[in-house]
C-alpha positions in Angstrom: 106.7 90.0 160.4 107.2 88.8 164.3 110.6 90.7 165.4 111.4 90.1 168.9 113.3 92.9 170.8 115.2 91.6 174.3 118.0 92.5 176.4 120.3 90.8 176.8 122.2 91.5 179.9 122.8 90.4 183.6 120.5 88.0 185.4 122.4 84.6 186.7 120.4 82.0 183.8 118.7 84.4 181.7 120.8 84.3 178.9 118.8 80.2 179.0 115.8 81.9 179.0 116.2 84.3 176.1 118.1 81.9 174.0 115.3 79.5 174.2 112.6 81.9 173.6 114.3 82.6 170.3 115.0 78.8 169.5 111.0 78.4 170.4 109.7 81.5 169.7 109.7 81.3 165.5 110.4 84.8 165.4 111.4 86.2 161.7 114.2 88.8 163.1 115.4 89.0 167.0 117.7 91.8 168.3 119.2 91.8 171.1 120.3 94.9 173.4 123.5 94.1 175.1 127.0 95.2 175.8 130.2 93.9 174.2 130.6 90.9 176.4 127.3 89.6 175.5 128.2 90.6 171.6 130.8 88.4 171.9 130.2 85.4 174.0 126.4 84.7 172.4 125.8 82.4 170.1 124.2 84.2 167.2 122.0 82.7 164.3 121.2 83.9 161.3 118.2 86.2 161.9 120.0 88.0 164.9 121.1 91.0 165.4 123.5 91.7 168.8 123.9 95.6 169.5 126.2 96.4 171.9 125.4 99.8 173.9 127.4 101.2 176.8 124.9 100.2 179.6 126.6 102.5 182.4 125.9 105.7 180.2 123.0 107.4 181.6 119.5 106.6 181.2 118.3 109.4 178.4 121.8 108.2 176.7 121.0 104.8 176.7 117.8 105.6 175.7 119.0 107.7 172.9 121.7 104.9 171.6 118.9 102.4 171.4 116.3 104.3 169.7 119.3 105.1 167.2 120.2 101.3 166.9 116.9 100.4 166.2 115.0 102.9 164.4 116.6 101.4 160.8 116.1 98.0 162.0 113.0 97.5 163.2 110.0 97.5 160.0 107.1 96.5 161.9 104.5 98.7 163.8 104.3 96.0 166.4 107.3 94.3 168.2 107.7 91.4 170.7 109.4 92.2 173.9 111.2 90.5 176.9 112.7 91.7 180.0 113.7 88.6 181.9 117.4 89.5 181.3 118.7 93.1 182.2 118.4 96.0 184.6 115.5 98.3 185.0 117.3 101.0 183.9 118.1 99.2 180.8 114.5 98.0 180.6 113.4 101.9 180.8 115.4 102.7 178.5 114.3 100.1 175.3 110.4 101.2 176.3 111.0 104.7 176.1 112.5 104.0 172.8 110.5 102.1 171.6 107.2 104.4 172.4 109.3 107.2 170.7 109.6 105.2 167.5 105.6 105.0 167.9 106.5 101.3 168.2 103.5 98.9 170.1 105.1 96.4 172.5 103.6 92.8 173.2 105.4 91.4 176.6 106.3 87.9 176.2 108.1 85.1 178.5 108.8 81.8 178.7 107.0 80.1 181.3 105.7 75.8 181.9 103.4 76.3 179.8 105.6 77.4 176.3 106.0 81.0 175.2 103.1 83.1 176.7 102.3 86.6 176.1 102.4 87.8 179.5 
């Protein structure tokens, strides 16, 4: 099972580029790491999942809330990843998450050429 993990955050077009790796990307389950704004003002499908997290909290916080989110979610040992939207510290805080749930991370983008692992 191919589950993509992005955030979904600040970035001036990059809610294009995530929204068209998921139209492209044949993914079986996307979530998306965002705050309440982006919850309600993206257009979700069927096999996403938005979860809003206070992104000013601080970073182990954030961290924390994440790992939280996602640890009942998230069934595969293996999980796509994308970083073209959101902050660093938001970034920081879905890796170190992820690596606590012992989850392996493939970084992918969209680029000319289609969907690229990067």
């Amino acid at each position: 099972m191919t589950e993509l993990i992005a955030c979904l955050s600040t970035g001036k077009g990059t809610w294009g580029h995530v929204n068209r790796l998921i139209q492209d990307g044949g993914f079986e389950k996307v979530f998306l790491i965002t705050n309440d704004y982006g919850k309600e003002n993206f257009q979700k499908s069927e096999k996403m999942e938005l979860i809003a997290v206070n992104l000013s909290q601080g970073l182990n916080e954030l961290r924390d809330n994440i790992l939280n989110e996602l640890k009942p979610r998230v069934k595969g040992t293996e999980v796509v990843v994308n970083f073209v939207s959101g902050t660093g510290k938001e970034h920081m805080a879905l890796i170190a998450a992820l690596l606590k749930m012992g989850i392996g991370i493939r970084l992918t983008a969209l680029t000319k050429e289609g969907i690229e692992e990067i």
